[in-house]
C-alpha positions in Angstrom: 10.1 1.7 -11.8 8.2 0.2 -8.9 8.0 -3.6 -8.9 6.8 -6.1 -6.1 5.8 -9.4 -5.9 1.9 -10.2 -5.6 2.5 -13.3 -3.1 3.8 -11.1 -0.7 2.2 -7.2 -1.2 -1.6 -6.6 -0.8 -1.7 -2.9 -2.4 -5.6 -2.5 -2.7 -8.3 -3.0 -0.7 -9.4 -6.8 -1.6 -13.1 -7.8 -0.6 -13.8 -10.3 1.9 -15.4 -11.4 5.1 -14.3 -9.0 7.0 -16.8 -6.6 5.9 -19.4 -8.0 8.1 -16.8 -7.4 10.6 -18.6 -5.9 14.2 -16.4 -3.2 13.8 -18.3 -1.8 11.3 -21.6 -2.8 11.7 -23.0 0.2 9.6 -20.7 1.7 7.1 -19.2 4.6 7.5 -19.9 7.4 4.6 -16.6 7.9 2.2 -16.4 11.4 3.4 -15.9 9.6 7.2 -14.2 6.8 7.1 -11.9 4.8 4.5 -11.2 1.1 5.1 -7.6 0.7 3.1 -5.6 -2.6 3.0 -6.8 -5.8 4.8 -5.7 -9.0 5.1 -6.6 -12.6 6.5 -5.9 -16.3 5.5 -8.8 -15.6 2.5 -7.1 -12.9 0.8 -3.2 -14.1 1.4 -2.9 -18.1 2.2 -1.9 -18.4 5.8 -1.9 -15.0 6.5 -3.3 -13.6 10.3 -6.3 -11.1 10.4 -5.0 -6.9 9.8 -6.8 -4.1 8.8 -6.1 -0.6 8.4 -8.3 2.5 7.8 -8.4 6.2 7.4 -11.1 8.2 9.6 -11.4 11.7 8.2 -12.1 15.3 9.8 -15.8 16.3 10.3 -18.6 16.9 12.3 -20.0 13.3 11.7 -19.0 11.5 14.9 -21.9 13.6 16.5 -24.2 12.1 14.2 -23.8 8.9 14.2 -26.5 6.7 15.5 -25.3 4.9 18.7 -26.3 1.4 17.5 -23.6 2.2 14.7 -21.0 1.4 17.1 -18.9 -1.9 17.3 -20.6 -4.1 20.3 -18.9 -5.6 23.1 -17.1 -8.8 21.5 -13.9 -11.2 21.9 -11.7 -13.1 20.1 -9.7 -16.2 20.8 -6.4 -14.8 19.9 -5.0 -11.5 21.4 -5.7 -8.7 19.3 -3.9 -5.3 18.9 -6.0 -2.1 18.0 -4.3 1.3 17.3 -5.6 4.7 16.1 -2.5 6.9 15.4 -2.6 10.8 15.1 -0.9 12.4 12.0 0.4 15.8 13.2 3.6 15.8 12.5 4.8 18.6 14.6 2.8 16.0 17.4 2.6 13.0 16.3 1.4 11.4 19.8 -1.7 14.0 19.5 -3.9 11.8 18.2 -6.2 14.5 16.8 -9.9 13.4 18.1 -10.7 11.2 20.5 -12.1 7.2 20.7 -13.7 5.8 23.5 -12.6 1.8 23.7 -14.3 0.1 26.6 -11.8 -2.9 27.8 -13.0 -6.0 30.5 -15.6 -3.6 30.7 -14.0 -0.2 31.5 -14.3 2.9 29.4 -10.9 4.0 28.1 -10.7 7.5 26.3 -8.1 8.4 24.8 -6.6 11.6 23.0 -3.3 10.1 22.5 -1.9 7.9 19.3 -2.2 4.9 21.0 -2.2 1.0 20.4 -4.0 -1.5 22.8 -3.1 -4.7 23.5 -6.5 -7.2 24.2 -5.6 -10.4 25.3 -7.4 -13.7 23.4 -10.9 -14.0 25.4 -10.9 -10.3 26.6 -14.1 -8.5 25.9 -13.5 -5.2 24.5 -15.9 -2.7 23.1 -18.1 -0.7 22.0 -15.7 1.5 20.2 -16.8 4.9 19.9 -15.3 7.1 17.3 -16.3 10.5 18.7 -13.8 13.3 17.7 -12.1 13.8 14.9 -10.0 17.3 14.1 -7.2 16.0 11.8 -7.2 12.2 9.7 -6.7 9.4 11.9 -4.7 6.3 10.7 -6.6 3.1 12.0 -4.7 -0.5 12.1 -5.8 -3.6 13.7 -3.8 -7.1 14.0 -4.9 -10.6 15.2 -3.1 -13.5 14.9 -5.9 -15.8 14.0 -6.5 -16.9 10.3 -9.5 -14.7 10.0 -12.1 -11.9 12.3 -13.4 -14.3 14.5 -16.1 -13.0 17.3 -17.1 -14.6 19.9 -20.2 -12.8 21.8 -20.2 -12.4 25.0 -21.1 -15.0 27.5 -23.3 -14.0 30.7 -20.7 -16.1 32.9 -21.3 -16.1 36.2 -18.5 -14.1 38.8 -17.6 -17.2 40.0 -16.9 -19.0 37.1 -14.7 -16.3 36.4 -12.9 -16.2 39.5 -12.3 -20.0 38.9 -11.5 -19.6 35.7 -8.1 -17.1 36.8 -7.4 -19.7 39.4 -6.6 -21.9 36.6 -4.4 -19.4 34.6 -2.2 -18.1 37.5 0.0 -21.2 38.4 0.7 -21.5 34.2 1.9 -17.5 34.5 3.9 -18.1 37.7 5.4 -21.0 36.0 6.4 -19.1 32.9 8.2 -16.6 34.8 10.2 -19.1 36.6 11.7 -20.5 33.3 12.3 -17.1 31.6 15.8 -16.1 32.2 16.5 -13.2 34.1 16.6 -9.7 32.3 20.3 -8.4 31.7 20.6 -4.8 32.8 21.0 -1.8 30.3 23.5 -0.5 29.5 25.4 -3.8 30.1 28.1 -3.1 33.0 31.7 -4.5 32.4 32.7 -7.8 34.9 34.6 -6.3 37.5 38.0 -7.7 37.6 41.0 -7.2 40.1 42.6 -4.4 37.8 39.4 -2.0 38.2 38.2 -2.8 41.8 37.7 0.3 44.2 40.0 0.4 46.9 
């Protein structure tokens, strides 16, 4: 018989703020889209932001109004977003196709795929627009809870300035990183194997 314990399982979809998430501005119709477990620091204590959901087949991404669509937006924690295909004799077929603008570039993908957006990065709209076969959604964060920032008009320069800053921190964390070992790990070479 199945058992688990409640401080550490969410197994149904528990209300929260989430809902007025920008990812779904306008609710999706049950026969389109299923949000299915979520989780932040309201729903488990201490817990980061994750939500999953189910988009199904249909001819509804075609009529969807485009204000529907999440808005350009960032966070200040890095963020993955993944929508994974589920057929299994191709599993990296991802069954549709989403449209997920990054640092303002338009990404489509047909591919299972997850996306890494680093805290401050502003990603969107997201633009379900094809869907043959379900499509398992999941997204992570490791704040507390969903929070948006909008996004700022900041000027080029500001932003140039602003990367400045960040490069010496970057160059100095790779300086203290040790170096990578090699794989597969090669034996020391010692006076009984050396080449002649």
């Amino acid at each position: 018989m199945a058992k688990w314990d409640k401080k550490y399982f969410i197994t149904d979809l528990v209300q929260s703020p989430m809902e007025a998430a920008p990812w779904n501005p306008v609710p999706y119709a049950d026969s389109e889209a299923m949000r299915l477990i979520a989780m932040d620091s309201s729903i488990m204590k201490g817990a980061f932001y994750m939500e999953t959901a189910w988009f199904w087949p249909g001819k509804w991404p075609d009529k969807r109004d485009p204000k529907s669509n999440t808005q350009e937006h960032s966070h200040p924690f890095d963020e993955a977003v993944a929508f994974i295909g589920t057929n299994p004799q191709d599993p990296y077929d991802l069954g549709g196709e989403v449209e997920l603008w990054v640092d303002g570039k338009k990404n489509v993908l047909n591919k299972s795929f997850v996306a890494f957006i680093p805290a401050g990065t502003k990603h969107c709209p997201l633009i379900i627009s094809k869907v043959d076969k379900p499509i398992f959604h999941f997204t992570a964060g490791m704040g507390k809870d969903y929070d948006v920032k909008p996004p700022t008009a900041e000027k080029p320069a500001a932003q140039a300035k602003n990367r400045r800053r960040q490069r010496p921190r970057s160059r100095q964390r790779l300086k203290n990183q040790q170096p990578l070992k090699s794989w597969p790990l090669r034996r020391p070479r010692n006076k009984s194997n050396r080449l002649s």
